[in-house]
The first five atom37 places (N, CA, C, CB, O) and aatype in JSON, in Angstrom:
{
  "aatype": [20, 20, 20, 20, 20, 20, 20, 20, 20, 20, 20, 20, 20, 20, 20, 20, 20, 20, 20, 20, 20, 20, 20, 20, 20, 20, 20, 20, 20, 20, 20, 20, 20, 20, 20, 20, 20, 20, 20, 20, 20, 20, 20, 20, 20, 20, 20, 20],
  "atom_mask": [
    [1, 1, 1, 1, 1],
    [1, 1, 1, 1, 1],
    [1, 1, 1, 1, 1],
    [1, 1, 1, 1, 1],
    [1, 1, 1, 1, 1],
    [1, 1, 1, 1, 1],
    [1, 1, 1, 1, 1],
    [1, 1, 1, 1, 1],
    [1, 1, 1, 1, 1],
    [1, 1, 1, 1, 1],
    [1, 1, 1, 1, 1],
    [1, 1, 1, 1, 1],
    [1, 1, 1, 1, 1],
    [1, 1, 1, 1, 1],
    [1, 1, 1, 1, 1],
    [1, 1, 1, 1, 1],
    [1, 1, 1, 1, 1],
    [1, 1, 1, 1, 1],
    [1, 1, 1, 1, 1],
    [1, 1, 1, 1, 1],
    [1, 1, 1, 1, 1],
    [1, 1, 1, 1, 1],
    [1, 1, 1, 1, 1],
    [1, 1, 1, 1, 1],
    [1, 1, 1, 1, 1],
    [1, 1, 1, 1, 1],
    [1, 1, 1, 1, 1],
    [1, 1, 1, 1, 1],
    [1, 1, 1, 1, 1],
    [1, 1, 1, 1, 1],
    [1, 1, 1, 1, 1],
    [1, 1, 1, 1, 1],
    [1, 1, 1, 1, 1],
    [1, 1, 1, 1, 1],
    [1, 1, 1, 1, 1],
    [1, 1, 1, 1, 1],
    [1, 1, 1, 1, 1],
    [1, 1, 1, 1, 1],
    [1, 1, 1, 1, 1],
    [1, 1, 1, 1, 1],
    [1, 1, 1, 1, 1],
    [1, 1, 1, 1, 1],
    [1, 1, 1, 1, 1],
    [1, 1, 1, 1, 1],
    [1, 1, 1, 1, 1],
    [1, 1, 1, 1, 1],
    [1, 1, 1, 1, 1],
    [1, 1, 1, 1, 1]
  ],
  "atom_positions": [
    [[20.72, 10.11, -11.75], [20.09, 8.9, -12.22], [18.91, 8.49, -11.34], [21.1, 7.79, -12.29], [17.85, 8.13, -11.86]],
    [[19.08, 8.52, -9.91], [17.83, 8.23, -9.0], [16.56, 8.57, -9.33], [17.93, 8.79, -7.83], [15.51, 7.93, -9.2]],
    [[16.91, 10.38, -10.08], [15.73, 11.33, -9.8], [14.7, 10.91, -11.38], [16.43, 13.35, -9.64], [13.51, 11.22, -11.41]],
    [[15.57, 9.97, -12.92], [15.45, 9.64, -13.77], [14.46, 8.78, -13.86], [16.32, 9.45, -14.08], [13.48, 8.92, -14.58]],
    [[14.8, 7.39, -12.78], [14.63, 6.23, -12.65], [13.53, 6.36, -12.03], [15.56, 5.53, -12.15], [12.55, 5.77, -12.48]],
    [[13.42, 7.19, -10.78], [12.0, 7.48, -10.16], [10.59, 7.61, -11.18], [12.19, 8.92, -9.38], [9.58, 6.91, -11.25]],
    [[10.98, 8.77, -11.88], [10.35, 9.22, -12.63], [10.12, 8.59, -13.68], [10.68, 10.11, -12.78], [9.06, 9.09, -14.05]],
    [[10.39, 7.84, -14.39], [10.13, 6.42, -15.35], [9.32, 5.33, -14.74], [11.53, 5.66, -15.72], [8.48, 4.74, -15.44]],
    [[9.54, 4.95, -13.26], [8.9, 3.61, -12.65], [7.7, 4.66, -12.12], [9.96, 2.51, -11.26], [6.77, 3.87, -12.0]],
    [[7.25, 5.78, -11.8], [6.12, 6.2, -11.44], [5.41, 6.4, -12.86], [6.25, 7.4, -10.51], [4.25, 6.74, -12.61]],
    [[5.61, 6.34, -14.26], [5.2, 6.36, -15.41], [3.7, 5.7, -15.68], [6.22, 5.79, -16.09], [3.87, 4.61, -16.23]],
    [[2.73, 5.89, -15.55], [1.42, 4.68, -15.83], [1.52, 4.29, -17.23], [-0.3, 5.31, -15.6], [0.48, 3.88, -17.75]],
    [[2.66, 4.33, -17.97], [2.84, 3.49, -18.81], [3.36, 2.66, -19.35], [2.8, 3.65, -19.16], [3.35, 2.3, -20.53]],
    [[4.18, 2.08, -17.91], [4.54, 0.84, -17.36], [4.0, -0.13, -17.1], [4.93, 0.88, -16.6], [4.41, -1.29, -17.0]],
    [[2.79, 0.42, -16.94], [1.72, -0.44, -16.11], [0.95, -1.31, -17.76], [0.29, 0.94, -14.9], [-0.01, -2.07, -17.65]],
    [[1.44, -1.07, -18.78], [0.97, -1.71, -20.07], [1.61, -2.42, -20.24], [0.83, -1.18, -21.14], [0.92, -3.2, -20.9]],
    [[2.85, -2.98, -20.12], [3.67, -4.06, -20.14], [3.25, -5.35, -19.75], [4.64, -3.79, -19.48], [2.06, -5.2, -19.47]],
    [[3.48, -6.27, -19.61], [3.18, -7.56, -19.38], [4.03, -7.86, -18.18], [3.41, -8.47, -20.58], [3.52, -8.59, -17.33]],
    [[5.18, -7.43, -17.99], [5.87, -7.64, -16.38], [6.61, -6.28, -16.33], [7.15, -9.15, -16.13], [7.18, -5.75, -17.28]],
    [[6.54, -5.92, -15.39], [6.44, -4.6, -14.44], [8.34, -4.78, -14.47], [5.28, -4.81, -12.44], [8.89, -5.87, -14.54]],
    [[8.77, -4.0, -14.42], [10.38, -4.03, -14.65], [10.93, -3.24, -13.34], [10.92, -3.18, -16.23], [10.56, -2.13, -12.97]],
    [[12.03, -4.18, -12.68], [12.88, -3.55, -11.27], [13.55, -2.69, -11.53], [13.8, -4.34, -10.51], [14.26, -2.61, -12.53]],
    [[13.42, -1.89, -10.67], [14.32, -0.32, -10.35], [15.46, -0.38, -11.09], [14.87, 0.0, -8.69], [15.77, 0.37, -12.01]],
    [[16.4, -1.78, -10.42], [17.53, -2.06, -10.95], [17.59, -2.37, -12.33], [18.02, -2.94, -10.3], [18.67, -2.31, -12.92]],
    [[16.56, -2.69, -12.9], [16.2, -3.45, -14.55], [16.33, -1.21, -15.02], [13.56, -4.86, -14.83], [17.31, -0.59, -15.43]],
    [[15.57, -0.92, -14.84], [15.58, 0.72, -15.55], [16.82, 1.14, -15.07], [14.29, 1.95, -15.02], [17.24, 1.79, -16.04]],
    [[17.87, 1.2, -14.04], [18.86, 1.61, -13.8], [20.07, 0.97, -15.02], [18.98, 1.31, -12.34], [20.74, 1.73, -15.73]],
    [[20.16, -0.46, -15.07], [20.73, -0.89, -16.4], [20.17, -0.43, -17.83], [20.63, -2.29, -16.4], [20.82, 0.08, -18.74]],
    [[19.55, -0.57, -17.81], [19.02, 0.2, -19.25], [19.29, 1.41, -19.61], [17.72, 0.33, -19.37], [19.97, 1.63, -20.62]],
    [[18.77, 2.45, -18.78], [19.35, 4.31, -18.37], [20.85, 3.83, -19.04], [19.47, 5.05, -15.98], [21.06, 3.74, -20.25]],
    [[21.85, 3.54, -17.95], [23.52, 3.1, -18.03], [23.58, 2.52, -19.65], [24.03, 1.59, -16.65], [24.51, 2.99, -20.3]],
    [[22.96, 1.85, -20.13], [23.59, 0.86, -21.62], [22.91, 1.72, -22.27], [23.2, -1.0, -22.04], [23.58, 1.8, -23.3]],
    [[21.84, 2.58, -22.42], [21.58, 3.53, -23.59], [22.8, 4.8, -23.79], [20.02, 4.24, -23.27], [23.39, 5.07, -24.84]],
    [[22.99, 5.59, -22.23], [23.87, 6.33, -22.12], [25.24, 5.82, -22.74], [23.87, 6.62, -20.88], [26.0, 6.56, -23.36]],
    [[25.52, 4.27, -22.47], [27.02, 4.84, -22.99], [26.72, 3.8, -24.29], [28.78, 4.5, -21.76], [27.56, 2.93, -24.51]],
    [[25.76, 3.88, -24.96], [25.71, 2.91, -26.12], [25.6, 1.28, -25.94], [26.94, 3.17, -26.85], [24.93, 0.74, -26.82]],
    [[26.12, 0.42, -24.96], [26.15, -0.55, -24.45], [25.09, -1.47, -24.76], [26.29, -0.3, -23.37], [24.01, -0.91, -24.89]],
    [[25.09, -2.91, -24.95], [24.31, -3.65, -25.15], [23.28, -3.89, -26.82], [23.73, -3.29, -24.03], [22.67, -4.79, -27.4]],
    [[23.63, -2.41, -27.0], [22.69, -2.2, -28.75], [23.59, -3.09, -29.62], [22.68, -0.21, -29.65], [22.89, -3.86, -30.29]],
    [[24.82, -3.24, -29.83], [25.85, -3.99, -30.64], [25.95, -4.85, -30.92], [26.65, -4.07, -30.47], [26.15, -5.36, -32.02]],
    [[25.76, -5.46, -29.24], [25.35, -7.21, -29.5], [24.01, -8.01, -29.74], [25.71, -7.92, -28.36], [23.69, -9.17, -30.0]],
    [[23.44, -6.86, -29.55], [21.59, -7.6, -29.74], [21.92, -7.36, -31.53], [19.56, -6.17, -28.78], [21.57, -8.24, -32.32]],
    [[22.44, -6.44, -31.88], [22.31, -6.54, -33.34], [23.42, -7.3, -34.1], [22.24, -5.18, -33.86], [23.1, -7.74, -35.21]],
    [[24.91, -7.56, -33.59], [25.6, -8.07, -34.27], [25.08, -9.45, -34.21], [26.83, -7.79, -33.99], [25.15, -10.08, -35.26]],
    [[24.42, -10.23, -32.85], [23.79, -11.42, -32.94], [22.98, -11.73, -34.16], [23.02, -11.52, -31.88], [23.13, -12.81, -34.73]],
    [[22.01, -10.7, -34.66], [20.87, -10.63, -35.07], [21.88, -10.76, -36.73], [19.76, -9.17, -34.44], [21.44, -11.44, -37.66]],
    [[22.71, -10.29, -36.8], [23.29, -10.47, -38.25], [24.14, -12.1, -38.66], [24.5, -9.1, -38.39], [24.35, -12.58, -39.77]],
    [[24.43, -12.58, -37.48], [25.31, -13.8, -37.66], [24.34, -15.18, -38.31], [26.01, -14.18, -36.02], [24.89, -16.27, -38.52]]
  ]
}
């Protein structure tokens, strides 16, 4: 995951975003895509 995360935050197309996102912000994200996490509730919200 280190060698992932590196390689995403050295990306210059990060640098198009509007706020620059922490190591730890791409380390959660990496983790909740991998195990599915977090997609469920942004969408079951989105249906209620």
């Amino acid at each position: 995951m280190p060698d992932l995360v590196k390689i995403a935050f050295d990306d210059l197309s990060w640098r198009s975003n509007p706020r620059m996102p922490l190591v730890s912000e791409l380390v959660e994200l990496f983790w909740s895509a991998y195990y599915g996490r977090g997609i469920v509730k942004a969408v079951s919200a989105a249906q209620q």
